[in-house]
C-alpha positions as CSV (number, residue, x, y, z in Angstrom):
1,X,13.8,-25.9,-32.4
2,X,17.0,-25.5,-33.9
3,X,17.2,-28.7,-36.5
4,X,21.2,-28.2,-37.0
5,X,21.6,-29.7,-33.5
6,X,19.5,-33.1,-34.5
7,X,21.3,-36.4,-35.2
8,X,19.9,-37.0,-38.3
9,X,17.1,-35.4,-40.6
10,X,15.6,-37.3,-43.2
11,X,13.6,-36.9,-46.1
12,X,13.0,-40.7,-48.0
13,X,11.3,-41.0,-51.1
14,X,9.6,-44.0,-51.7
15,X,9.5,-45.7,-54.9
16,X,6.6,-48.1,-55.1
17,X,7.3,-51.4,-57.1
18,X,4.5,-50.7,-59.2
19,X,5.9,-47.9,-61.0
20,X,7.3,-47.7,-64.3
21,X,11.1,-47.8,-64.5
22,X,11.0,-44.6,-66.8
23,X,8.5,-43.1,-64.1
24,X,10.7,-43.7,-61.1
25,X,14.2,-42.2,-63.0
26,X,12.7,-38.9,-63.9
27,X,9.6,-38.2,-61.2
28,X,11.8,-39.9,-58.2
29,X,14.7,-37.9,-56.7
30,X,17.9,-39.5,-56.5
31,X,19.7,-40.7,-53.4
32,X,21.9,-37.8,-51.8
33,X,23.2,-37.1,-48.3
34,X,25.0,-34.0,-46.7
35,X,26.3,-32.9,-43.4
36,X,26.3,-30.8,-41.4
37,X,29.9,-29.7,-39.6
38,X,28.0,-31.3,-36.1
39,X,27.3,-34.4,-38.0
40,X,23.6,-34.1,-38.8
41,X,22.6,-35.5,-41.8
42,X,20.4,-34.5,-44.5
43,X,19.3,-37.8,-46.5
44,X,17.0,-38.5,-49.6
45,X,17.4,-42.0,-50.3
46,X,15.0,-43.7,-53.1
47,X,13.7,-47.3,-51.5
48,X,12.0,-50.0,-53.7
49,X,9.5,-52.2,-52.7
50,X,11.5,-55.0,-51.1
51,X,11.1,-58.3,-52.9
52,X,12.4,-59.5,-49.4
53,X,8.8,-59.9,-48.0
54,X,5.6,-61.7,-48.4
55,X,3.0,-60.5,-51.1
56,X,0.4,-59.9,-48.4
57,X,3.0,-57.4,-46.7
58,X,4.1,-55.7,-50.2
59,X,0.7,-54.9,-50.4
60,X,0.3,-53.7,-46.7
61,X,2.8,-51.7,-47.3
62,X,1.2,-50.0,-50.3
63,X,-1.5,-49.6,-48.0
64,X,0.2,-47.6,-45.5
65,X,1.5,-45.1,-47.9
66,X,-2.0,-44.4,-49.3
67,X,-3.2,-43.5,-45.3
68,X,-3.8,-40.0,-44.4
69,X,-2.3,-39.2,-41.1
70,X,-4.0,-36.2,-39.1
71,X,-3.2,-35.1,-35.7
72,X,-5.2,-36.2,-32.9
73,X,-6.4,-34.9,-29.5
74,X,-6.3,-37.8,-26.8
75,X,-9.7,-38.2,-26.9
76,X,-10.1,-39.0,-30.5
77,X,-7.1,-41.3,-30.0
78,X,-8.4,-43.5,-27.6
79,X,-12.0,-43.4,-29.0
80,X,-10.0,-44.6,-33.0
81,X,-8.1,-47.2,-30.9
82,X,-10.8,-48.8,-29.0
83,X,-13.0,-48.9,-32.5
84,X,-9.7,-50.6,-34.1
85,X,-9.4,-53.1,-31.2
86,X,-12.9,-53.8,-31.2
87,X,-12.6,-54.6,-34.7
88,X,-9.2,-56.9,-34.9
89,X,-9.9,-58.3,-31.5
90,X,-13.5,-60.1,-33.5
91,X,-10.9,-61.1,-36.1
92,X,-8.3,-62.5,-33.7
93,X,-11.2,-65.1,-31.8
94,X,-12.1,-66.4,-35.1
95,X,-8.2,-67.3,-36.1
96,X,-7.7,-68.5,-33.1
97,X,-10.6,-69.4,-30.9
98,X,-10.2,-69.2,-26.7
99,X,-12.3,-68.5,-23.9
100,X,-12.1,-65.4,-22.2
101,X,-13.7,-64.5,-18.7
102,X,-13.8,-60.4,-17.2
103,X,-12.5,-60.3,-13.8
104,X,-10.3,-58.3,-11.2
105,X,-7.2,-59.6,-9.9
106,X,-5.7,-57.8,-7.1
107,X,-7.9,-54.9,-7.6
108,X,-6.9,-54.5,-11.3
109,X,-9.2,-55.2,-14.5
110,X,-8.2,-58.0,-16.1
111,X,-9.1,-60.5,-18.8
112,X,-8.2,-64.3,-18.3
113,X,-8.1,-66.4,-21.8
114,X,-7.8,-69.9,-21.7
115,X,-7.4,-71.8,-24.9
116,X,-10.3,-74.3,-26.0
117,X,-8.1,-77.3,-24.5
118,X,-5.2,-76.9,-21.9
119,X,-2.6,-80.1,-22.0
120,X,-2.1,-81.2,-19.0
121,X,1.7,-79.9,-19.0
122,X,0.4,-76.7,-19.0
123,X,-2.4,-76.3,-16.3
124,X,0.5,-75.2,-13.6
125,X,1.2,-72.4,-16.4
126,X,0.4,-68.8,-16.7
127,X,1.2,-65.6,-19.1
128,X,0.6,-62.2,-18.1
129,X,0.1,-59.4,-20.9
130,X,0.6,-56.1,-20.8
131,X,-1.2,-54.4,-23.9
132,X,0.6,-51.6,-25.6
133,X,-1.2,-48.1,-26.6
134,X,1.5,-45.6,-25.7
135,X,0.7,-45.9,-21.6
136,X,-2.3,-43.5,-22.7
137,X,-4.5,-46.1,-24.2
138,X,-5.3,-49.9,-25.2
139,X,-4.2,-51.0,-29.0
140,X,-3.5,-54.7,-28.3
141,X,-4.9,-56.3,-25.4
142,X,-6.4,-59.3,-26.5
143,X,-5.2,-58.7,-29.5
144,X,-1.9,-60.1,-28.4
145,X,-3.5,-62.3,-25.9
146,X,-5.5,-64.2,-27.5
147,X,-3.1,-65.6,-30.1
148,X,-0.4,-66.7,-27.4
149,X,-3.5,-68.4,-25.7
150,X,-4.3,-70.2,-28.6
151,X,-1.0,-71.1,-30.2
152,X,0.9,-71.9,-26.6
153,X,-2.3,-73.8,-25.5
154,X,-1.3,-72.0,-22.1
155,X,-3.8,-69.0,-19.7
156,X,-3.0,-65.6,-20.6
157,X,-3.9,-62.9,-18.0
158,X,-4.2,-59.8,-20.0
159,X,-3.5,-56.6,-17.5
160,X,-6.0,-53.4,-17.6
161,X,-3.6,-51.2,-16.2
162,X,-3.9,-47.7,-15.4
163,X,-3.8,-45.3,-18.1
164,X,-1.1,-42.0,-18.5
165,X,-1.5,-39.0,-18.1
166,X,-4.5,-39.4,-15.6
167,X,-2.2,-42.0,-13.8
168,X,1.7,-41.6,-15.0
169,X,4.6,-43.5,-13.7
170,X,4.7,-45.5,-11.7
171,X,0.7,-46.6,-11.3
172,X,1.2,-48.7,-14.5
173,X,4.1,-50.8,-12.5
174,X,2.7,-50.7,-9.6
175,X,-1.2,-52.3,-11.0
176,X,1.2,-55.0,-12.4
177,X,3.5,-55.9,-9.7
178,X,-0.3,-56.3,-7.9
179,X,-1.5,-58.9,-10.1
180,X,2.0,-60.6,-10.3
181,X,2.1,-60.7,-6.2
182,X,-1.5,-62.3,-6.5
183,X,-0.3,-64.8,-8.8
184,X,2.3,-65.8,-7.1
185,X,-0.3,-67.3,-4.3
186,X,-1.1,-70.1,-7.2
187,X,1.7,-70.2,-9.7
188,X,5.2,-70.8,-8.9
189,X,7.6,-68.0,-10.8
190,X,8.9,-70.8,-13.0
191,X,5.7,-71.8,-14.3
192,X,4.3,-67.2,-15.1
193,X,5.7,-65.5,-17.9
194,X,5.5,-61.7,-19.0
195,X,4.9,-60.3,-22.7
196,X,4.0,-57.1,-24.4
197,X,4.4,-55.0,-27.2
198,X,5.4,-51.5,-27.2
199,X,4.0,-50.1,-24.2
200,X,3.4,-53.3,-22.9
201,X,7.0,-54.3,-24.1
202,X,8.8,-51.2,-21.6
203,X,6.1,-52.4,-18.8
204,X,7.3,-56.1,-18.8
205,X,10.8,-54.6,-18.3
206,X,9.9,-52.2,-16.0
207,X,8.3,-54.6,-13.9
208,X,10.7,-56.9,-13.8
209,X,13.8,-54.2,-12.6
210,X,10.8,-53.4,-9.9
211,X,10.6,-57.3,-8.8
212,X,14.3,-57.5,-8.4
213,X,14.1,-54.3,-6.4
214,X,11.4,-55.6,-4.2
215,X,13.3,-58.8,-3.6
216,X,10.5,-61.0,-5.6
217,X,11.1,-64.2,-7.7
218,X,10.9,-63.4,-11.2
219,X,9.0,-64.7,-13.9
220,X,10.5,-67.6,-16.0
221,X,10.5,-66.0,-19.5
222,X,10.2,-62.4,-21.1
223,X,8.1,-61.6,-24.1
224,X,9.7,-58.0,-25.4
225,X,8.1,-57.2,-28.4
226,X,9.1,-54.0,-29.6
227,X,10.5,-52.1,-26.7
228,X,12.2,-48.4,-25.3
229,X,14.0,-48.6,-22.0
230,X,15.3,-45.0,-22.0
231,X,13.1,-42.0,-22.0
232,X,15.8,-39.8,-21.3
233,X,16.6,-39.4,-25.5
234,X,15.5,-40.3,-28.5
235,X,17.7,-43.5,-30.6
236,X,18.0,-43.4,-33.9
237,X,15.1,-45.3,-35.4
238,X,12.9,-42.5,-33.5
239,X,14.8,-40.0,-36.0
240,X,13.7,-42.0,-38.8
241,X,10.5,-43.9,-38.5
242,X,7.0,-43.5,-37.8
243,X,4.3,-45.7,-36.5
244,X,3.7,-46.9,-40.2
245,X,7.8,-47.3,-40.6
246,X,8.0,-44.2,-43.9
247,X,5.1,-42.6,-44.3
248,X,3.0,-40.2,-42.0
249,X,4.1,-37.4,-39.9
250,X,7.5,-37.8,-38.3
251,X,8.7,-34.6,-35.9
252,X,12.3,-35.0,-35.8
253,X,13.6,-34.8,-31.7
254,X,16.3,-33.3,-30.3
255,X,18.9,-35.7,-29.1
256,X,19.8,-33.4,-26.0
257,X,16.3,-33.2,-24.8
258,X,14.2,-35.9,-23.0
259,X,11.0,-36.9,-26.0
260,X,7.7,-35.5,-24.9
261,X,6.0,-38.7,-23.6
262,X,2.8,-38.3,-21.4
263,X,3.7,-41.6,-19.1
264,X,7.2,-40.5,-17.4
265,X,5.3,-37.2,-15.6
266,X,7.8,-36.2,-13.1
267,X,9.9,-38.9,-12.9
268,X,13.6,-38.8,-13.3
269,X,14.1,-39.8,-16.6
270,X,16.8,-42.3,-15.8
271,X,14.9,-44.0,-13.0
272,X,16.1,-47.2,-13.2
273,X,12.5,-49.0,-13.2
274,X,11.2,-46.2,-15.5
275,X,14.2,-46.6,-18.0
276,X,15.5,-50.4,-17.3
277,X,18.6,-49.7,-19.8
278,X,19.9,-48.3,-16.4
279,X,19.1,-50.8,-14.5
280,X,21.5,-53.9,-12.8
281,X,20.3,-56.3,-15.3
282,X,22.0,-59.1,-14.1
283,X,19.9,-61.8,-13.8
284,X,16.7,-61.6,-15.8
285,X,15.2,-63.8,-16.9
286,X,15.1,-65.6,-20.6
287,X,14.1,-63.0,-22.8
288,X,13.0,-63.1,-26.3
289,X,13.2,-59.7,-28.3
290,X,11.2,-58.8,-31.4
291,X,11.6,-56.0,-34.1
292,X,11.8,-54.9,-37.6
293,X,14.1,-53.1,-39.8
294,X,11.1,-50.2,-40.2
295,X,10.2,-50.3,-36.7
296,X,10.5,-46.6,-35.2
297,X,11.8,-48.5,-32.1
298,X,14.1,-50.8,-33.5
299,X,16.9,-49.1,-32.2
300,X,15.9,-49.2,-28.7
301,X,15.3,-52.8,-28.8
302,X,18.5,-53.6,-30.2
303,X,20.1,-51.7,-27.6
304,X,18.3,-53.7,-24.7
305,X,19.0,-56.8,-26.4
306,X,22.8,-55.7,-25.8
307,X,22.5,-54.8,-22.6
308,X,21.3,-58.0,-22.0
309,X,24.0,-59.6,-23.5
310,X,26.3,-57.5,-21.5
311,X,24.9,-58.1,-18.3
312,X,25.3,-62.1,-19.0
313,X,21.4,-63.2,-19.8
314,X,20.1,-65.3,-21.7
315,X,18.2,-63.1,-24.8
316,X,17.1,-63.6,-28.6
317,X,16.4,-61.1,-30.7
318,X,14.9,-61.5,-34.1
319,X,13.9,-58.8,-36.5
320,X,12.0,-59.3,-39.5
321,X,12.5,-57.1,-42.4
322,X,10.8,-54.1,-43.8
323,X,8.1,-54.1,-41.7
324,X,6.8,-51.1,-39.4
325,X,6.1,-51.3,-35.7
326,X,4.0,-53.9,-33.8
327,X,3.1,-55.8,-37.3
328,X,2.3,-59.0,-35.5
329,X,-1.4,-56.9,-34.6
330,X,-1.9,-57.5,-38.5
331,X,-2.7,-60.8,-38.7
332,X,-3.2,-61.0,-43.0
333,X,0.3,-61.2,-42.8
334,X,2.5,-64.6,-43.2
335,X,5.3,-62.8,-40.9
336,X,3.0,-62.2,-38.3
337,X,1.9,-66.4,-38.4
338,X,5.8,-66.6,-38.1
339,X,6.5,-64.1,-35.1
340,X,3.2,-65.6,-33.0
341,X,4.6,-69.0,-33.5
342,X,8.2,-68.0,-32.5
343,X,6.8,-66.3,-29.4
344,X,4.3,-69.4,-28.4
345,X,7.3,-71.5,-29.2
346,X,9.4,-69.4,-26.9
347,X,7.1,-69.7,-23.6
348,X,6.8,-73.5,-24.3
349,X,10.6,-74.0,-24.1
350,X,11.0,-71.7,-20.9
351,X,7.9,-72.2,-18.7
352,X,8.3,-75.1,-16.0
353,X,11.7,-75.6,-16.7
């Protein structure tokens, strides 16, 4: 690949707020930027610890630049993930205890959690969650469910939707809009709400600009957590962060080709279910939007949030600072107390209205 044609390559140095002040002037390099005459940009930029955030995520953080990142086959991906998940999925029942029964729903896995004690306000009331994982694995199902359940005191039906690239676009849509059909038999729309992160973030959308198509009620309120509606080029952020926000491998793209996602297949790239940012948007329902200033998708999500706004709906977006994608999994963290909260608080206001 020719990098002259990118949008922006960056190298950033990261100076640890640990480190001596007569350490970081003469071992750190010092903030520069070039260009290229097509605009591409070639940036060192020295970044401090920010004394913005909590302790428990300046030391996260710290963390993160200690990991060592290795490529992975797909195998070895899912198999890390599902050991991760087993783990924080323990840790996430004792924080916030719930019930949770195995089941199928329209001919789709799925996980219904139920919080210790439903009020009765909230017996009528249903969430549907769509786990993130990059459509070719599972990283958050009840990981993000059963928080929501706890915190919202409301049922969370947590989606085991078919996985890319055995099953690409649009099986993933389809599973859900299955489960949302056989909801719909005891739950009025006003009374379901969707959320996900990441993966489950672009589902939720996806499956909404499908509803519309198919001339179905929506749901009452969005939970977009960290969220790409185009596949048809990479934003910004995607030029700049990794999962982990600096640190790891980053692969810079080039903006005039499509990114190499497993989960599109053959698609058009600009399908509007596939990519919703193309979509008639009018009319959607409340949606909240979540992000972070080191999320690799913070871009994308501030771009949906827009095209909200443009197409007249009702959408928040709040983005927490210096933190790397999907940080709400990482529950040591204050900010993640604060972002469940906000979301739980969210569904309260719009379900049953």
């Amino acid at each position: 690949m020719n990098l002259s044609v990118l949008a922006c390559i960056a190298t950033i140095v990261l100076a640890l707020s640990s480190m001596p002040a007569a350490q970081s002037n003469s071992a750190i390099p010092q903030d520069s930027a070039t260009f290229d005459p097509d605009g591409a940009a070639h940036v060192t930029r020295v970044v401090p610890m920010p004394s913005t955030i909590t302790p428990e995520a300046k030391a996260w953080l710290a963390s993160l630049a200690q990991k060592k990142s290795a490529s992975q086959t797909l195998p070895e991906r899912r198999a890390a993930t599902d050991a991760w998940r087993t783990q924080d999925t323990a840790e996430a029942r004792k924080l916030y205890p719930v019930n949770i029964e195995e089941t199928s729903i329209a001919g789709v896995r799925s996980d219904v959690i139920t919080p210790v004690a439903t009020p009765e306000t909230n017996r009528d009331r249903v969430l549907i969650n769509l786990h993130g994982g990059g459509f070719v694995s599972d990283s958050g199902s009840l990981i993000e469910g059963i928080p929501i359940a706890n915190l919202a005191k409301v049922k969370v039906v947590s989606v085991y939707y078919r996985l890319a690239p055995e099953n690409p676009f649009p099986a993933a849509v389809d599973d859900v809009v299955a489960v949302y059909r056989e909801l719909l038999k005891r739950y009025r729309p006003s009374n379901i709400g969707f959320f996900g992160t990441s993966a489950g973030a672009i589902l939720t959308c996806e499956v909404t600009v499908r509803l519309k198509q198919l001339g179905l009620p929506l749901p009452a309120a969005l939970g977009i957590f960290s969220v790409l509606t185009d596949f048809s080029r990479p934003s910004d952020s995607r030029q700049i962060f990794t999962l982990d926000g600096f640190p790891g491998e980053l692969q810079p793209r080039d903006p005039d080709r499509p990114p190499d996602d497993l989960y599109p297949g053959r698609a058009d790239r600009k399908d509007p279910v596939l990519s919703p940012l193309f979509a008639d948007l009018r009319g959607m329902p409340p949606s909240l939007l979540l992000t972070s200033t080191r999320d690799l998708l913070l871009s994308d999500t501030a771009m949906f949030h827009r095209a909200l706004l443009h197409a007249g709906d009702d959408a928040q977006l709040v983005v927490f600072e210096a933190l790397p994608h999907a940080f709400w999994y990482h529950f040591q963290l204050p900010e993640t107390e604060e972002a469940l909260e906000l979301m739980a608080t969210f569904f309260d206001q719009k379900l049953g209205r």
